[in-house]
MARMI-988657 format. One record per atom (N, C-alpha, C, O): residue number from 1; chain; atom name; x, y, z. Coordinates in Angstrom, 3 decimals. Example, Ala and Ser with C-alpha at 12.3 -4.5 7.8 and 13.67 -1.06 7.14 Angstrom:
<rs>
R num cadena atomo        u        v        w
R   1      A     N   13.190   -5.690    7.800
R   1      A    CA   12.300   -4.500    7.800
R   1      A     C   13.200   -3.300    7.800
R   1      A     O   14.236   -3.319    8.465
R   2      A     N   12.850   -2.250    7.080
R   2      A    CA   13.670   -1.060    7.140
R   2      A     C   12.900    0.030    7.870
R   2      A     O   13.409    1.138    8.039
</rs>
This chain:
<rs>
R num cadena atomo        u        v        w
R   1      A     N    2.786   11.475    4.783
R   1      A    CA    3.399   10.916    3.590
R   1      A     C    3.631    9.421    3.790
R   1      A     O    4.027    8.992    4.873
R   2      A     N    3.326    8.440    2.503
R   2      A    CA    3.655    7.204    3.114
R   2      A     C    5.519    6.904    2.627
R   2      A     O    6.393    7.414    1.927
R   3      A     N    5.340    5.906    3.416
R   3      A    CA    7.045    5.903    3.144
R   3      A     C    7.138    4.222    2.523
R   3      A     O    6.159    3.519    2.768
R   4      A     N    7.908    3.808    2.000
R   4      A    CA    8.478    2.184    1.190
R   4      A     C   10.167    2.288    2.311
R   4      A     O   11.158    3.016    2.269
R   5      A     N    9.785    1.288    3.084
R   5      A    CA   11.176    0.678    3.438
R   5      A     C   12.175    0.142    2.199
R   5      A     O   11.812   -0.307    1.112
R   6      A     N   13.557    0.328    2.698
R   6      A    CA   14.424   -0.335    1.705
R   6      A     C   13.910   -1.623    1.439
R   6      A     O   13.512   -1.703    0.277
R   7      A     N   13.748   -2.877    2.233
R   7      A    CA   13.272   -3.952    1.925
R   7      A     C   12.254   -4.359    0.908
R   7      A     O   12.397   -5.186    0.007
R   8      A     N   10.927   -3.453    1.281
R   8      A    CA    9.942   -3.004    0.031
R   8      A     C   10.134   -2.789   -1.411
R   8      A     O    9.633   -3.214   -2.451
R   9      A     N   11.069   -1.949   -1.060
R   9      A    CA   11.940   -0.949   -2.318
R   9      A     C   12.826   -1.977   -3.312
R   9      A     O   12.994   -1.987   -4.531
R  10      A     N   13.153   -2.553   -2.582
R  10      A    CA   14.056   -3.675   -3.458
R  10      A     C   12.968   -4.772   -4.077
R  10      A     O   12.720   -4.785   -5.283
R  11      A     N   12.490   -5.473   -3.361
R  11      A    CA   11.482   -6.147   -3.615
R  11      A     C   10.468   -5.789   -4.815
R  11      A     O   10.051   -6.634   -5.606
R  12      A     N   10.057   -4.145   -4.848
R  12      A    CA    9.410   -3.749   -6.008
R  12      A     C    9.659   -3.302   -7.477
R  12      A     O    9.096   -3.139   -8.559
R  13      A     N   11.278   -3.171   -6.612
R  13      A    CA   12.036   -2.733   -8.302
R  13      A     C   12.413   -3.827   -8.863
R  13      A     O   12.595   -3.934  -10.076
R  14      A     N   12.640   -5.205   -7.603
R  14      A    CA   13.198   -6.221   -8.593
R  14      A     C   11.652   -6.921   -9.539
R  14      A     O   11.675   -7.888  -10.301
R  15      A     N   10.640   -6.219   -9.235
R  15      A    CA    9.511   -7.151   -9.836
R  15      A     C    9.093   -6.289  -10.902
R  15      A     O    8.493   -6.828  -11.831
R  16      A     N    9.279   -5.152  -10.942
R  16      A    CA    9.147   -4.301  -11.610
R  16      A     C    9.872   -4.301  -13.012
R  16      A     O    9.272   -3.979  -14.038
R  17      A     N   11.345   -4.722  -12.993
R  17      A    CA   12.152   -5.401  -13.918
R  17      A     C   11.710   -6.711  -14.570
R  17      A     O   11.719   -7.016  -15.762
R  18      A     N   11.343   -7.373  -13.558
R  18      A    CA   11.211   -8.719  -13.823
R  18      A     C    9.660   -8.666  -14.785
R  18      A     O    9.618   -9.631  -15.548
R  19      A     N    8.729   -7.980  -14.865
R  19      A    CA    7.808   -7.648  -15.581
R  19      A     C    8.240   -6.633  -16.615
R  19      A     O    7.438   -6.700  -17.546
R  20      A     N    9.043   -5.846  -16.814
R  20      A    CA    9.888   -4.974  -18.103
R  20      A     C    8.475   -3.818  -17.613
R  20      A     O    7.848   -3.242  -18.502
R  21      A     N    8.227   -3.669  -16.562
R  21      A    CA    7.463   -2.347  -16.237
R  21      A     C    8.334   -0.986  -15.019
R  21      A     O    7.944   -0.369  -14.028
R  22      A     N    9.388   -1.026  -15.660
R  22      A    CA   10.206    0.070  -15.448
R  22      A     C   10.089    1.537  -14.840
R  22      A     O   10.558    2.344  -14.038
R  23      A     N    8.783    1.206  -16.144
R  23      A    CA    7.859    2.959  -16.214
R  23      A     C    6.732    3.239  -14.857
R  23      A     O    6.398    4.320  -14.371
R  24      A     N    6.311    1.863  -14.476
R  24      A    CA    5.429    2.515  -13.721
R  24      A     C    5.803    2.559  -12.001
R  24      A     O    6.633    2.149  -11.189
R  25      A     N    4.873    3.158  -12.080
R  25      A    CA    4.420    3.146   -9.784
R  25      A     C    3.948    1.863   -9.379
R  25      A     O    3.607    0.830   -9.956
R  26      A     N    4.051    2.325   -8.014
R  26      A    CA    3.118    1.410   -7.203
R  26      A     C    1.931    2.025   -6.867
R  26      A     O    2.119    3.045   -6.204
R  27      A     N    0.567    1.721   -7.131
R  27      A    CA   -0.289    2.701   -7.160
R  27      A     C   -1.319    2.048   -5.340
R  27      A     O   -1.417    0.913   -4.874
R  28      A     N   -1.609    2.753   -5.070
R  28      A    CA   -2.011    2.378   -3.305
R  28      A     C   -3.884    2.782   -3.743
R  28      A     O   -4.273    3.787   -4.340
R  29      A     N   -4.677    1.719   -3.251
R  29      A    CA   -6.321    1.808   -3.629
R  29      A     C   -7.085    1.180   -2.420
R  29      A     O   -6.792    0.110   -1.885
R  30      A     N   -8.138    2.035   -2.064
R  30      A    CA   -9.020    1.338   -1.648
R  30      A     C   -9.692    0.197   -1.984
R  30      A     O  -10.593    0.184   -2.822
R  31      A     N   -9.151   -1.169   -1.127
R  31      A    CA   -9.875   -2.304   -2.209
R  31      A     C  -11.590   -2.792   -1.016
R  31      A     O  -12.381   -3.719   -1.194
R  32      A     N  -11.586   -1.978   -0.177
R  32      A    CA  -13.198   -2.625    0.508
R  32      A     C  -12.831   -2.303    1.921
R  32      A     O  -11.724   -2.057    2.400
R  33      A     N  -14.302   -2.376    2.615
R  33      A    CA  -13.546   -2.529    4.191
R  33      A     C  -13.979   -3.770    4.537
R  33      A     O  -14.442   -4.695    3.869
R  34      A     N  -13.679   -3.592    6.040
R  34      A    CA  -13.546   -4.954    6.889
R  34      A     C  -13.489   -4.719    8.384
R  34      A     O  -13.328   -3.642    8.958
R  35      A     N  -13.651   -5.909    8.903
R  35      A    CA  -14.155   -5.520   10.037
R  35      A     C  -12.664   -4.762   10.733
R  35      A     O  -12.938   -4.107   11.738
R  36      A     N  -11.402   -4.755   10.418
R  36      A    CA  -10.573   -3.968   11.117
R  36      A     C  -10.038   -2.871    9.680
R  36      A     O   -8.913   -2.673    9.222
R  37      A     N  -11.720   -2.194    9.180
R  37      A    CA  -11.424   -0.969    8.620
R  37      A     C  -10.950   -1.019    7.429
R  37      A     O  -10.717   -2.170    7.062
R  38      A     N  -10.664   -0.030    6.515
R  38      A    CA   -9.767    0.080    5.055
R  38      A     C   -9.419   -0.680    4.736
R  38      A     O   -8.605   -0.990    5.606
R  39      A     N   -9.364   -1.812    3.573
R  39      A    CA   -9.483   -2.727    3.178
R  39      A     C   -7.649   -1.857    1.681
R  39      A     O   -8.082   -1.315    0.664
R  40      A     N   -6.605   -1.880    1.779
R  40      A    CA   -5.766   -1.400    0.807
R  40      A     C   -5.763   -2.314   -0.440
R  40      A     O   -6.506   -3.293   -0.516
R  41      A     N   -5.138   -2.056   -1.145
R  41      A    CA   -4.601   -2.851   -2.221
R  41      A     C   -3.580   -1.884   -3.222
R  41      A     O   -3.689   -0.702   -3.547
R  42      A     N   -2.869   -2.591   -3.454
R  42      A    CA   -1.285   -2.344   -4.333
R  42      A     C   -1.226   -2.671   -5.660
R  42      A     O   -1.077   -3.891   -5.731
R  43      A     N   -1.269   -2.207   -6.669
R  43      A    CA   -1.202   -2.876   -8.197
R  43      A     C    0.135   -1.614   -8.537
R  43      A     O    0.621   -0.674   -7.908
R  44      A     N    0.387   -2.359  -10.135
R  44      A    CA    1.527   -1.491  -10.852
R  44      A     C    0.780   -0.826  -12.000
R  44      A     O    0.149   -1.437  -12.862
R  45      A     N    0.953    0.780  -11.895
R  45      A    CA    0.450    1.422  -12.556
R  45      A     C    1.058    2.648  -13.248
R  45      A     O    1.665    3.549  -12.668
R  46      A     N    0.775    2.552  -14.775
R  46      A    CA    1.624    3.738  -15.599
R  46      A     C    0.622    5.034  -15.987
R  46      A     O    0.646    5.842  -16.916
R  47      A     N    0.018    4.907  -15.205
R  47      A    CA   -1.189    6.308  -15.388
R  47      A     C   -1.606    7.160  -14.303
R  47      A     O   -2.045    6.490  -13.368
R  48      A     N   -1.623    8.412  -14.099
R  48      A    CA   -1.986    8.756  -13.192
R  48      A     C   -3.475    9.924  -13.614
R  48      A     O   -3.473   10.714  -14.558
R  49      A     N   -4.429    9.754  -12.788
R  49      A    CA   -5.765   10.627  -12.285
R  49      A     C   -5.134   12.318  -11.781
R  49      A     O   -4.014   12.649  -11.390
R  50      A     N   -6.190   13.000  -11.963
R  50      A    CA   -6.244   14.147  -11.713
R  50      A     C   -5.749   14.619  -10.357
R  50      A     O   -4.994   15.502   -9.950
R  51      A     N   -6.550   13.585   -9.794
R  51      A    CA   -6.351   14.225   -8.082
R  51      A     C   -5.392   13.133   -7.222
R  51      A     O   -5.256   13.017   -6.004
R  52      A     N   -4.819   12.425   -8.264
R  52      A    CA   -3.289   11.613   -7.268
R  52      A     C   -2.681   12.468   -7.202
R  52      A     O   -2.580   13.513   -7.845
R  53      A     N   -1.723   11.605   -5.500
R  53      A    CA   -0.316   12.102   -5.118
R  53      A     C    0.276   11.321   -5.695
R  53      A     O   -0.248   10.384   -6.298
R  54      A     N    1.563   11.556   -5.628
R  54      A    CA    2.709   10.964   -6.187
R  54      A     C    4.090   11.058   -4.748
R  54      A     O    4.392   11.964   -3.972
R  55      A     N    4.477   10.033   -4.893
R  55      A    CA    5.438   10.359   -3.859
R  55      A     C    6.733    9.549   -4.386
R  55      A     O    6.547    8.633   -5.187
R  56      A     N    8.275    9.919   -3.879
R  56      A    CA    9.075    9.237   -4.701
R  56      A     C    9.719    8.941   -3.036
R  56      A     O    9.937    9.776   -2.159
R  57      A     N    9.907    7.511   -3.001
R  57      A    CA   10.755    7.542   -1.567
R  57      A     C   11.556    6.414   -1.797
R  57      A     O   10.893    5.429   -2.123
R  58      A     N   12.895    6.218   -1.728
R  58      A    CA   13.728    4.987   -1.783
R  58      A     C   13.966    4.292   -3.304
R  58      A     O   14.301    3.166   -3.674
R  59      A     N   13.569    5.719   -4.083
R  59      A    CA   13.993    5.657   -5.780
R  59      A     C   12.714    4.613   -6.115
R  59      A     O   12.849    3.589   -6.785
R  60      A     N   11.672    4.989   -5.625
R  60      A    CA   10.124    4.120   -5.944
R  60      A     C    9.600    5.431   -6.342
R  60      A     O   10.128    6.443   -5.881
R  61      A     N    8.647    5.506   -7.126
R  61      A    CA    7.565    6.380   -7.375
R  61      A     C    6.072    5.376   -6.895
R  61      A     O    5.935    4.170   -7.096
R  62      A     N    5.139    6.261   -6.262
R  62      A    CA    3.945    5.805   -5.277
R  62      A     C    2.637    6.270   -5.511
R  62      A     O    2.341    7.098   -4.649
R  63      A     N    1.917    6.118   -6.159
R  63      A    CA    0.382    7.141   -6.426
R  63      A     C   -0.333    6.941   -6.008
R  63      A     O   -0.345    5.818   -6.512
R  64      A     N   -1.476    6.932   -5.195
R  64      A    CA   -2.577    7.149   -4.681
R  64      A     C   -3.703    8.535   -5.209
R  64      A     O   -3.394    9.560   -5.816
R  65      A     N   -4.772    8.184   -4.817
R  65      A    CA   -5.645    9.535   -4.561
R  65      A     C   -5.725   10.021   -3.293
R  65      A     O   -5.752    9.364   -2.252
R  66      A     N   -5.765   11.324   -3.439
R  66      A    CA   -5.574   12.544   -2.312
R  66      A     C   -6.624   11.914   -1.280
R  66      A     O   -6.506   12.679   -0.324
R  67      A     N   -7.593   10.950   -0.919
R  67      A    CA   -7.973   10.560   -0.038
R  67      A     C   -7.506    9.648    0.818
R  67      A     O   -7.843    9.464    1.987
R  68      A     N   -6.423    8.882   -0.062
R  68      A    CA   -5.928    7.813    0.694
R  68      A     C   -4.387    8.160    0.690
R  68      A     O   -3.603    7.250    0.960
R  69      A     N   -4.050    9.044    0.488
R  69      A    CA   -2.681    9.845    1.027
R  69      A     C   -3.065   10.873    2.382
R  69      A     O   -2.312   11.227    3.289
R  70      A     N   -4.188   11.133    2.213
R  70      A    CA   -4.928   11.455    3.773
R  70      A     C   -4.777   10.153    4.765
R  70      A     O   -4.038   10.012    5.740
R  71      A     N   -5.668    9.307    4.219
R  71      A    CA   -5.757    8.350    4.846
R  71      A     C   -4.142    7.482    5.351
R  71      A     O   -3.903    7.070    6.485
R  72      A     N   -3.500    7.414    4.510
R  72      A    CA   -2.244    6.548    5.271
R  72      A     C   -0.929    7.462    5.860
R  72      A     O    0.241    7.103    5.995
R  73      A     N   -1.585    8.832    6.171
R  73      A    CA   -0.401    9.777    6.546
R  73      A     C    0.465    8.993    7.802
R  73      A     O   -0.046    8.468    8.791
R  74      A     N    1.664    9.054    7.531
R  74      A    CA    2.932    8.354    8.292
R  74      A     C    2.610    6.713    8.094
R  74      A     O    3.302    5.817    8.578
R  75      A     N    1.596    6.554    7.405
R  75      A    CA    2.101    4.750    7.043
R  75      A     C    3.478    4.106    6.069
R  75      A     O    4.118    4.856    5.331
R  76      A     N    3.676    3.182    6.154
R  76      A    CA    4.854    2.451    5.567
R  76      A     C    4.251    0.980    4.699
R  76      A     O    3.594   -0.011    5.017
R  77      A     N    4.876    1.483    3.489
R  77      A    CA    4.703    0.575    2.831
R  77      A     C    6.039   -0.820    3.008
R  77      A     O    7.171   -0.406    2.763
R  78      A     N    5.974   -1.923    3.289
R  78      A    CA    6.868   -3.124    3.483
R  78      A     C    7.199   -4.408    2.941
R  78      A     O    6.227   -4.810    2.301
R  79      A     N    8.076   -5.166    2.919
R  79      A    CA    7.878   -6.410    2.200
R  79      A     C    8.443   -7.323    3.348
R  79      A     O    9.548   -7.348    3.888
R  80      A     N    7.252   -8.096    3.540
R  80      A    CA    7.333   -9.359    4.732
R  80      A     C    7.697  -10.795    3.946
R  80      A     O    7.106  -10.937    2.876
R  81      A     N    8.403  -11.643    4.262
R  81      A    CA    9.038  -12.807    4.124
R  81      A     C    8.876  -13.998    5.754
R  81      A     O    9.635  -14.373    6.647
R  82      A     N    7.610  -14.182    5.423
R  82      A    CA    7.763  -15.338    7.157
R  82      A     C    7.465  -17.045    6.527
R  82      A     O    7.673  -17.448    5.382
R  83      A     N    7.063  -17.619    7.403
R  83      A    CA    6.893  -19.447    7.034
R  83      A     C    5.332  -18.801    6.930
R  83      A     O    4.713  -19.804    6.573
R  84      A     N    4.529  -17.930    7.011
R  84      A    CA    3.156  -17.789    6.773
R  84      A     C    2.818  -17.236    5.281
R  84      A     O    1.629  -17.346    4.979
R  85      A     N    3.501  -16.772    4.492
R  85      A    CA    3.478  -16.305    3.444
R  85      A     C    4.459  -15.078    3.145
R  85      A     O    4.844  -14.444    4.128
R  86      A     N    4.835  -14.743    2.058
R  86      A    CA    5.430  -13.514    1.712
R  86      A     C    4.314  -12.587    0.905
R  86      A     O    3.368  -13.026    0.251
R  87      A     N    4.737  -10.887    1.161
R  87      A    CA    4.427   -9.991    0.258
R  87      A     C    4.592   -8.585    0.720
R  87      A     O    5.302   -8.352    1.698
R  88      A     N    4.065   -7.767    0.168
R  88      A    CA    3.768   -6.226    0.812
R  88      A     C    2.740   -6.132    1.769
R  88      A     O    1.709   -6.780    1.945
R  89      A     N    3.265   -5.161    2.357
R  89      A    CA    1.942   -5.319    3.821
R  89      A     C    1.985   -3.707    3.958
R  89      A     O    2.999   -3.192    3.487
R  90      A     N    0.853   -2.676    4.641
R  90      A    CA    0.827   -1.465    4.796
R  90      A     C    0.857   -1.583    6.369
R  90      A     O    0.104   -2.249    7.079
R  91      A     N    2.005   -0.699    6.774
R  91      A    CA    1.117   -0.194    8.084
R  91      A     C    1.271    0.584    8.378
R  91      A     O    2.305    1.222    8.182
R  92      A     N   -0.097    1.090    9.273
R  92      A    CA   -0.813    2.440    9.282
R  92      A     C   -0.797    2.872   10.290
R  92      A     O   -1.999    2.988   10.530
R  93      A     N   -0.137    3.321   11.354
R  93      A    CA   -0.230    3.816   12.700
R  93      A     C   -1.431    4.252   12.521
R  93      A     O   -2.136    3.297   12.848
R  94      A     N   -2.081    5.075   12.216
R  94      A    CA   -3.332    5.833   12.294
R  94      A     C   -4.935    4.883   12.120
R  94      A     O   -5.993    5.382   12.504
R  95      A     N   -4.866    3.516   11.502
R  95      A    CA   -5.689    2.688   11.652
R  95      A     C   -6.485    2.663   12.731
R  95      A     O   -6.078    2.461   13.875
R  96      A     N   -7.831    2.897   12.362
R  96      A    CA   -8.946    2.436   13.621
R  96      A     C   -9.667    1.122   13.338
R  96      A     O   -9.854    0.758   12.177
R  97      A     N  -10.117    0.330   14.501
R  97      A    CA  -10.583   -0.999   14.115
R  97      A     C  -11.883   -0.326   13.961
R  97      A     O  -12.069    0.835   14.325
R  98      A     N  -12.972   -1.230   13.301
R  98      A    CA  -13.975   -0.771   13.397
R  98      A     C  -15.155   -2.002   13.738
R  98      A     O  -16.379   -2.053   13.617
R  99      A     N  -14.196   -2.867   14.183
R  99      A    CA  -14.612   -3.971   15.011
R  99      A     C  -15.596   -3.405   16.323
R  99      A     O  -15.243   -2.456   17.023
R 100      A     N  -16.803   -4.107   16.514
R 100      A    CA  -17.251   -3.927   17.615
R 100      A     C  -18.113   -4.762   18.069
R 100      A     O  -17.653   -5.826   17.655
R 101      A     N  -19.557   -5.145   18.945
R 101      A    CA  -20.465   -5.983   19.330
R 101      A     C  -21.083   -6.027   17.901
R 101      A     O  -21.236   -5.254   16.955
R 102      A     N  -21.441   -7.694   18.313
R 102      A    CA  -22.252   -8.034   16.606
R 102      A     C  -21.005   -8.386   15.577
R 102      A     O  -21.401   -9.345   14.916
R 103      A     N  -20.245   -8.181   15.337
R 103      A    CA  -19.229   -8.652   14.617
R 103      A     C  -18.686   -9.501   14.642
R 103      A     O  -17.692   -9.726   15.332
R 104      A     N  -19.799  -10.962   13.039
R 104      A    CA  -19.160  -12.028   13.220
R 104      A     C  -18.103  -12.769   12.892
R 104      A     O  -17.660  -13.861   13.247
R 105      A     N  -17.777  -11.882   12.088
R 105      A    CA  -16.089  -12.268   11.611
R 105      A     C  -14.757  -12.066   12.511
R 105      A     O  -13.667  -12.377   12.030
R 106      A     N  -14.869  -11.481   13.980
R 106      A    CA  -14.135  -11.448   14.289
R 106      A     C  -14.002  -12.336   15.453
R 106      A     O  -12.861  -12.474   15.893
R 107      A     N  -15.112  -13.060   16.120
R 107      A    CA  -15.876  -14.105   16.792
R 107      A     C  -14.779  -15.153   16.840
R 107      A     O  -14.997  -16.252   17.351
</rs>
């Protein structure tokens, strides 16, 4: 199951207001891969597909498809604040790199 830290949690409800989108989730997507694997992405969404999960954790509602609720089992969804940038970040204990020889992006 993925989980939203309080920090997250606050962070999404206050934007969530701040857009008058009340109604929706945070919806979790495959946006591409890369050389360290699954490529996520986060949008706000008031619709849900056949074969999403739904998860409610820290008074957030969370949707994904049943592949990528496979995929981020025991990940945490977060909200980072450093001098490098702010935003949501996933992490995935279960992440494999898929970095290896020949790979020039990681060079």
């Amino acid at each position: 199951m993925v989980e939203i830290t309080e920090t997250a949690a606050v962070e999404l409800k206050s934007l969530l207001e701040s857009e008058e989108k009340q109604d929706h989730s945070l919806r979790i997507f495959i946006a591409g891969m890369g050389c360290s694997g699954i490529q996520y992405g986060l949008a706000l969404d008031n619709e849900s597909n056949e074969d999403d999960v739904a998860v409610s954790n820290n008074d957030v509602s969370i949707v994904m498809s049943k592949d990528v609720s496979e995929a981020l089992n025991d990940a945490k969804v977060d909200y980072i604040d450093t001098a490098h940038g702010k935003g949501f970040v996933i992490d995935n204990p279960n992440a494999v790199s898929a970095c290896g020889s020949g790979c020039s992006s990681c060079q």
